[in-house]
N, C-alpha and C positions, 0 to 999 in steps of 0.2 A: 081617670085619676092616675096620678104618678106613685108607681109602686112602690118606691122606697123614699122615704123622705127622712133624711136628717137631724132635720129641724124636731125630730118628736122628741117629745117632751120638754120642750125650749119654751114653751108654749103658757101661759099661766095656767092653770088648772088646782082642783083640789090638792093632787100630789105636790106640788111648788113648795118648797120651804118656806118657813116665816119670815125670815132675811128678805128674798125674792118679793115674797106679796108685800111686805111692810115696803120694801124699795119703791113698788109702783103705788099704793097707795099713798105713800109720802107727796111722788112726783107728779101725780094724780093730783092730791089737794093745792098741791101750789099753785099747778096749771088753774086750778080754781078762778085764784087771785087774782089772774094776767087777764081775765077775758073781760074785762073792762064794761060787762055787763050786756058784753052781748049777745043775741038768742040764742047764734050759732057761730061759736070760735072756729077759726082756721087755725093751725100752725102745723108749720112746715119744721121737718128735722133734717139736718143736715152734719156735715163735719168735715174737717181736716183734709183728712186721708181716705182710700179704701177701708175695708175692713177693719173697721171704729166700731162696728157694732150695731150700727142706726137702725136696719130693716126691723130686726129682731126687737130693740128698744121700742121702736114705731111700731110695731106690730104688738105688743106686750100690752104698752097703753093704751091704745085701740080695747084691745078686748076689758082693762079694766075700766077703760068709761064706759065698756059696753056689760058690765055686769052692773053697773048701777042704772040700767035700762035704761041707758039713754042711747039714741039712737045714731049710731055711729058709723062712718063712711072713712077708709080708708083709699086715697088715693095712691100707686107708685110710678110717681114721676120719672124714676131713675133711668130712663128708657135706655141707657147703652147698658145697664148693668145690674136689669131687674132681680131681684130674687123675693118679692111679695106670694107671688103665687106659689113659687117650693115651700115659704113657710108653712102657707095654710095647707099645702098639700093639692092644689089644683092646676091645672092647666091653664097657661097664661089666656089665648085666647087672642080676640081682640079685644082692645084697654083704650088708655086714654089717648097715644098715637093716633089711632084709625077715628077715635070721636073728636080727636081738636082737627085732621085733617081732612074729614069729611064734611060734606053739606048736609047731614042727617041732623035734622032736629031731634031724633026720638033718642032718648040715652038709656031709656030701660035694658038693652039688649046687652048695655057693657057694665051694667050692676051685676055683682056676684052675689049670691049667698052664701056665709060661710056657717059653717058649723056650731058658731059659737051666734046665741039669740042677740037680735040687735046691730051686729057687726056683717055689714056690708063692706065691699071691696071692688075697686076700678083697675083693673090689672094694669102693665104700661103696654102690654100689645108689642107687635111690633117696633124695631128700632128706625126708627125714620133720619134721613139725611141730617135734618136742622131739627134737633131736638130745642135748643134754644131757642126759636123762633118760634116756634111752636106753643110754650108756656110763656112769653112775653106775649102772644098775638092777644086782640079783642075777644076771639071768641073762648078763648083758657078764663080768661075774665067776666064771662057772660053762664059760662057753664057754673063756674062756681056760686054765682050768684040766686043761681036756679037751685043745685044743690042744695045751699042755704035754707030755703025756702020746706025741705024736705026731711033735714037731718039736727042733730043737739051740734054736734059738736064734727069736726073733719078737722084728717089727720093725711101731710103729704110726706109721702118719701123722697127726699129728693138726695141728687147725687153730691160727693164730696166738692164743696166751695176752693178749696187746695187746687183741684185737679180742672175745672173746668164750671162754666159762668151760670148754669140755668140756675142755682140754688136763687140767686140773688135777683133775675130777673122777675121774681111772680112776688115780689116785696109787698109793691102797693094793696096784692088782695089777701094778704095772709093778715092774721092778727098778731103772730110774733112766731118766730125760731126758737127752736131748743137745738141748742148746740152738742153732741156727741163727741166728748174729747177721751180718748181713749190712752191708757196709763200708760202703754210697752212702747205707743206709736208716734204719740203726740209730740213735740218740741217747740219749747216755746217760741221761737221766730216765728214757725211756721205758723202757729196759733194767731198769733199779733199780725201777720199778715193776713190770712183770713178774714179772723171779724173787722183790720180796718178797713179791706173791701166790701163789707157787706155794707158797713157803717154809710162809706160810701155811695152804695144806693138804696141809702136809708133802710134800711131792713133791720126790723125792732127784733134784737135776741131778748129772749125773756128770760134764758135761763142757760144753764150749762148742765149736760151728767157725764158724771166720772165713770169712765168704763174702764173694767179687766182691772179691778183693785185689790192690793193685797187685804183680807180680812185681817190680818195681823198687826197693821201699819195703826198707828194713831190715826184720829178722829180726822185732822187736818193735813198731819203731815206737809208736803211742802206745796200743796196746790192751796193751801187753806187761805184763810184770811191776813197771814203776813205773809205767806210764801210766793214764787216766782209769780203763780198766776191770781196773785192777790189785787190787785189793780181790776180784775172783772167782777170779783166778788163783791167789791167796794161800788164800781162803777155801776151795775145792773142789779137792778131792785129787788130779784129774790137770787143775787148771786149763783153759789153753785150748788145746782140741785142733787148733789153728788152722792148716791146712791150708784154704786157698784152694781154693773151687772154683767154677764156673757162669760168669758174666758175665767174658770175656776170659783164664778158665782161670790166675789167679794161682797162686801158689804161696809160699806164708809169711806172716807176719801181717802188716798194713795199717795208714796213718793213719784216723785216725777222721777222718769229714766229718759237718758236720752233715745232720740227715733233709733232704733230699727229692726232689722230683719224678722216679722214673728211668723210662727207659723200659721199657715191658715186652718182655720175648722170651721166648724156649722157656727159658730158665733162669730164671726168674722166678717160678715157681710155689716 
């Protein structure tokens, strides 16, 4: 076990504020809506930039579909820039790497068990050469389908869409994206170029969260339904899921600032 971890208390748990649980339970029931009625949802979370927030977001929701005992498998894809396993406080191990680049049928050996009932985890293992190859190949496609077979509901961490392509490669087997736009970092271009590349290889966003939001700020403010990124709100069927969470624990949607410099912390993965 890794002795000092961070990440404590990021975590949902009894102590979580009501803000914090109301936020994932909100983001929770929406996700409801999107899974188009089937057994077992996929979706993949991604964003922008680095340190947007996602692991921590994907790792939060994880645990609250796993308190409604449904049976939950957390993948992280992120393979140049894992941090799943420091959340939950475990040793990466071998992950998804060494199971898409080996011939081993058996995948019990890269489940984890974590702490919290229900919530299982696929570490990313190792950084391999061609991460992108790797999650577009058949067999990234064939493991999921087996998973399916096994789990309610699976949830992937994958890397920033801004920075580099796998987000957008493993489209056809996901059931939709939730997009991680984060408030101090994001910039509208950058955003617009983003999702029109995902758009591009057909990759269904279902949804948007607002991270690192002022609590102070009105309900809308300029991300809202007139504001800059009003056009996604309109465009995608449950708009923006915008629930504040990570850097100073906001709560409701945020003025947009423009991109940059912030500092990095435990929520910033």
């Amino acid at each position: 076990m890794i002795n000092e971890n961070k990440y404590e208390g990021k975590i949902l748990s009894e102590k979580s504020s009501f803000a914090i649980n109301e936020a994932f339970k909100m983001l929770r029931t929406n996700l409801f809506y999107t899974a188009k009625g089937e057994k077992c949802p996929v979706y993949a979370v991604t964003s922008t930039f680095a340190h947007s927030g996602k692991s921590l977001i994907v790792s939060n929701l994880a645990v609250s579909f796993a308190q409604l005992e449904k049976k939950v498998l957390l993948i992280d894809c992120d393979l140049r820039s894992s941090v799943v396993h420091k959340i939950f406080n475990m040793e990466k191990g071998e992950g998804i790497s060494e199971l898409l680049a080996s011939a081993d049928s058996s995948v019990d050996k890269y489940i984890k068990k974590t702490s919290y009932p229900n919530l299982s985890i696929i570490t990313a293992g190792g950084m391999p050469p061609n991460p992108a190859e790797l999650l577009a190949s058949g067999r990234m496609s064939k493991f999921i389908d087996f998973m399916k077979q096994h789990f309610d509901i699976i949830f992937i961490d994958l890397p920033p869409v801004g920075i580099v392509s796998d987000a957008a490669v493993i489209a056809e087997i996901v059931t939709g994206y939730l997009y991680v736009v984060r408030a101090n970092l994001d910039d509208t271009k950058s955003l617009r170029r983003s999702v029109a590349a995902m758009e591009q290889m057909d990759a269904n966003i279902v949804g948007f969260v607002l991270n690192d939001v002022d609590p102070k700020v009105g309900k809308y403010g300029r991300y809202g339904k007139n504001g800059k990124y009003g056009k996604y709100g309109k465009k995608y069927a449950h708009g923006y899921f915008g629930y504040g969470y990570g850097y100073g624990y906001g709560y409701g949607y945020g003025h947009h600032h423009s991109r940059k410099e912030t500092k990095k912390d435990e929520n910033d993965e």
